[in-house]
N, C-alpha and C positions, 0 to 999 in steps of 0.2 A: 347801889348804882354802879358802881367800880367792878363787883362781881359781876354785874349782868356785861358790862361794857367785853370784861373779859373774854366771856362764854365765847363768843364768834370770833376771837382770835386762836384759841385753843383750838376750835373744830378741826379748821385744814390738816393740823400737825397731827392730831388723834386720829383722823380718814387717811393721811399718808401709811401712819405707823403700820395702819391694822392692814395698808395692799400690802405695804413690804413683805410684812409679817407671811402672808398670804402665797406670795409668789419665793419666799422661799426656799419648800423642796423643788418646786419647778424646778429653778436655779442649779440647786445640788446636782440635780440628774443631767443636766451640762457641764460641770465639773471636767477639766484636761486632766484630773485624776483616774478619770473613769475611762482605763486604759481598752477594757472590751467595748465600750459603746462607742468609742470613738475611731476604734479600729471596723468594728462593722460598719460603721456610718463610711468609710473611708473605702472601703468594699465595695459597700452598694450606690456611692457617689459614683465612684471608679465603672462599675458596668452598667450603671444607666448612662454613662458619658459614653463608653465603649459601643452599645448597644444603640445610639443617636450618632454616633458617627456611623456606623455598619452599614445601617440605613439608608446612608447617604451613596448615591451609583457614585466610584469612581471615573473621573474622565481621562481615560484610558486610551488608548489605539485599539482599533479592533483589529485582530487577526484572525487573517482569513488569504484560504489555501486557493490559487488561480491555475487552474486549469484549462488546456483547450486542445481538440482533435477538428482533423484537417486530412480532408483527403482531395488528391490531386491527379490531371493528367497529366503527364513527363511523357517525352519522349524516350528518355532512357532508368529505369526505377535507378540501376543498381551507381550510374554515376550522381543520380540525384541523391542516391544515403551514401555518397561518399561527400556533398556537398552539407548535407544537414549536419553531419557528422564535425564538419570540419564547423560548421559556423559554431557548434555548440562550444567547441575549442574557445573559440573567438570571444564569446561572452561568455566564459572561465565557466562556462558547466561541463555537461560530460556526457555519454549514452546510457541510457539504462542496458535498450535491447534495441535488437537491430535482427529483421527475419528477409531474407530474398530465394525465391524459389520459382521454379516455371508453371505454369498453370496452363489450360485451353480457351484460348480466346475463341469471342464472339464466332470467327471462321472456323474452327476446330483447326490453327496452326497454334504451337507453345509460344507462349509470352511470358517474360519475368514479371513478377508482380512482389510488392517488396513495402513491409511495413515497419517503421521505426519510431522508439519514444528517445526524447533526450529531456533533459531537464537544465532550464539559463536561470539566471536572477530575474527575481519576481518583478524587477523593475525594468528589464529588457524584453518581457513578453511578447509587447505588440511588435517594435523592430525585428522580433527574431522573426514574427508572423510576418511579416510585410516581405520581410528577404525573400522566406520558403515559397510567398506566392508569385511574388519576380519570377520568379524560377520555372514557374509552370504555364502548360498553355492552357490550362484550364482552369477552375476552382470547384470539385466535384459538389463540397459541402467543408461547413465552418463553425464551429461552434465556441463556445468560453464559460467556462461555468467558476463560481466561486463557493468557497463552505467556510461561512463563518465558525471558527473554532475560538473564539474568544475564551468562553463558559467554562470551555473543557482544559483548555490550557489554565487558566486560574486555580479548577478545581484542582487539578495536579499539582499546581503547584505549591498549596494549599496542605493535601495530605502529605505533599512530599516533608512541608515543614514540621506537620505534626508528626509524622513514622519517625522522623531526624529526631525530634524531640523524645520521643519514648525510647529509644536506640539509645540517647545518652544515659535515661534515667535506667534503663536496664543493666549499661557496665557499672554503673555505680553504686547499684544493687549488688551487682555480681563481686564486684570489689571488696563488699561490705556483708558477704556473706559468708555462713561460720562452716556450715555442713555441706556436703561431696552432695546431698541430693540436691539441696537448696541449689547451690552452685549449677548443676546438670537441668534442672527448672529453668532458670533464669536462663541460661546457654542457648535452649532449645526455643524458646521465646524471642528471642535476639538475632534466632536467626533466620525465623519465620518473618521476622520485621526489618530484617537485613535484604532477603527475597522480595519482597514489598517493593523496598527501596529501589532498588534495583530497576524492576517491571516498571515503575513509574518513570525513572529516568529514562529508560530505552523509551518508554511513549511521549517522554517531552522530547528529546531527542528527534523523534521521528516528527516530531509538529515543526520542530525549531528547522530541520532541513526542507521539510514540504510548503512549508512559509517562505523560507528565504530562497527556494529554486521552484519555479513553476515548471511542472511536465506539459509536454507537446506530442502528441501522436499523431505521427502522421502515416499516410497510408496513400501506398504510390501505385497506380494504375497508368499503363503503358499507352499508348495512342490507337494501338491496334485492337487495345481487347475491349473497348469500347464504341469500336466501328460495327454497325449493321452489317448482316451478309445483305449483299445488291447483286442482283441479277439481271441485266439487263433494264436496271430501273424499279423490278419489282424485289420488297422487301419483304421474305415470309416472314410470319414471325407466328408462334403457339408450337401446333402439331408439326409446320414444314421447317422449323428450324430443328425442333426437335428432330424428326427425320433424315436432315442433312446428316447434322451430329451424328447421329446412329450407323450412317454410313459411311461415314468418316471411321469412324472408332472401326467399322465390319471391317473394310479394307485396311486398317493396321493388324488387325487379328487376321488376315489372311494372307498377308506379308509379312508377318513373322513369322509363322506356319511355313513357308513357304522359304523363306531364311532358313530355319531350321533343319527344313529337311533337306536341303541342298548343302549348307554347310555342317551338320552334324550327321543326320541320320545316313546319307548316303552313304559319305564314309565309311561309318559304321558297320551298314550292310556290308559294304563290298571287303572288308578285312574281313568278318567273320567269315560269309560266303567262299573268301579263300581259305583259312584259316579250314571250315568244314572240307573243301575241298582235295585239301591235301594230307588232312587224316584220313581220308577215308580211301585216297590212290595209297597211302600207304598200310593201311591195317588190309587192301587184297594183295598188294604185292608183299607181302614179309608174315603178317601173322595169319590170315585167311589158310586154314589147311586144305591140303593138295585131297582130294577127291580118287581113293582106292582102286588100282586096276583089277580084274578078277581075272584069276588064271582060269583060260580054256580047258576043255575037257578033253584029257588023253582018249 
C-alpha cells in the first residue's frame, strides 16, 4: 500500500525531469557564449528597428521655391526699375537683371519699355508685391507660383552624406596602401567622388538661396504704348493699323534718304566734281601737247 501511495507523488518530479531534460539543447543555442548568433541577432534586431522607423514620414517643413511675374503700366519704365531696384535694397535682396530699351508704340512713336527680375526674402514676397503695384496705374497681369522641392533637397542631402562617407573610407584606404598603383586606383576614385561632392553642394546651395530669396519679374509698359491709334473716334485695328505702321516706317525710310543725300552725298558730289574739274583745266593747260604747224610751200 505505501508503494502504491508513493507512485503519484513520484510522477510530477519524473514528468518535470524528462521537459528539462528536453528543453535543454533549445537552451544551449541561447547561450551569451554564442558570440556569432548573438551578434547576428543584434544585426538584424538593429535593421528591422532601422527599417520601422524609415517608414515612418518625418514631420518636416516643406520646402518650396515662390515665385511670381507682374507686368505693369508706368508712366515712366526706366524711373520705375530705378524704384524696384532700390526697394529690393530695402528688403536686403538685390537684382538679378535689369533690361530698358526703346520699342514702337501702338502709334508708331518710340517708347521705353523695360523689364527687371530682383530677388527679396521669401518672407517679404507679398509686401514687395503690394509696393510695385502702388506704383503703377495699372495691373496688366499677376501671377505666383510655387515648386515644392522638399524630395529633392533630402535626396541631396542624403547622397551628399554617403559620397562624404566613401571619401573618408577611400583616404584610409589610400593611407594604408602599399603599391604606387594601388595608391593611383584609390587617387582616381576619390576624386571622381570629390567631383560628386561638389556638384551636389553647388545644387544644395542653389535650393538654399532660391528658398530663402523669392524672384520677381517684372515687366514695365509705358502709358503710351498701350493706347489705341483714335482717329477722330474711329479705332482701326487688323489691316488699317497695320497700314498706318507701314507708313509710318515708309516715311522714315524716305527721310533718311533724304538726310543722307543732303548731308552726305552732296557733298561728296560737289568735292569730287571739283576735284575732276580741276584736273582736267589742268592736264589741257600743261600737259595736253601743242598741235604741229606745217610749213607752207616755197
Amino acid at each position: 500500500m505505501k508503494t502504491r501511495k508513493r507512485i503519484p507523488i513520484i510522477l510530477p518530479f519524473l514528468f518535470l525531469a524528462v521537459i528539462l531534460a528536453a528543453c535543454q539543447p533549445s537552451m544551449a543555442e541561447f547561450e551569451p557564449g554564442d558570440a556569432r548568433f548573438s551578434a547576428n541577432q543584434a544585426v538584424e534586431s538593429s535593421d528591422v528597428g532601422t527599417s520601422f522607423l524609415s517608414s515612418i514620414p518625418p514631420t518636416t517643413e516643406r520646402l518650396v521655391i515662390m515665385n511670381a511675374d507682374l507686368t505693369i503700366e508706368v508712366e515712366d519704365p526706366a524711373s520705375s526699375i530705378d524704384f524696384i531696384s532700390q526697394l529690393a535694397q530695402n528688403y536686403r535682396g538685390f537684382v538679378v537683371s535689369s533690361d530698358l530699351r526703346q520699342v514702337i508704340g501702338a502709334r508708331g512713336t518710340v517708347v521705353p519699355y523695360a523689364t527687371i527680375t530682383i530677388r527679396v526674402p521669401a518672407e517679404q514676397l507679398i509686401r514687395a508685391l503690394e509696393e510695385i503695384e502702388v506704383q503703377a496705374i495699372e495691373v496688366q497681369s499677376k501671377s505666383q507660383s510655387g515648386q515644392d522641392v522638399t524630395k529633392e533637397y533630402t535626396d541631396l542631402q542624403s547622397r551628399l552624406r554617403n559620397l562624404e562617407d566613401t571619401a573618408k573610407q577611400l583616404r584610409q584606404i589610400m593611407d594604408e596602401a602599399h603599391t604606387t598603383d594601388a595608391v593611383l586606383n584609390v587617387y582616381r576614385e576619390l576624386k571622381n567622388v570629390t567631383e560628386e561632392i561638389e556638384i551636389i553642394r553647388g545644387q544644395i546651395q542653389y535650393y538654399d538661396e532660391s528658398i530663402a530669396f523669392s524672384a520677381i519679374n517684372v515687366t514695365l509698359i509705358t502709358h503710351e504704348e498701350i493706347k489705341p491709334i483714335s482717329i477722330g473716334g474711329w479705332q482701326p485695328v487688323g489691316v488699317a493699323r497695320d497700314a498706318v505702321q507701314a507708313l509710318v516706317d515708309t516715311l522714315q525710310i524716305i527721310a533718311n534718304i533724304i538726310i543722307w543725300l543732303v548731308i552726305y552725298v552732296a557733298p561728296v558730289l560737289a568735292v569730287l566734281s571739283l576735284t575732276y574739274m580741276a584736273v582736267r583745266w589742268a592736264y589741257r593747260k600743261w600737259l595736253k601737247p601743242k598741235p604741229k604747224k606745217k610749213k607752207s610751200d616755197e
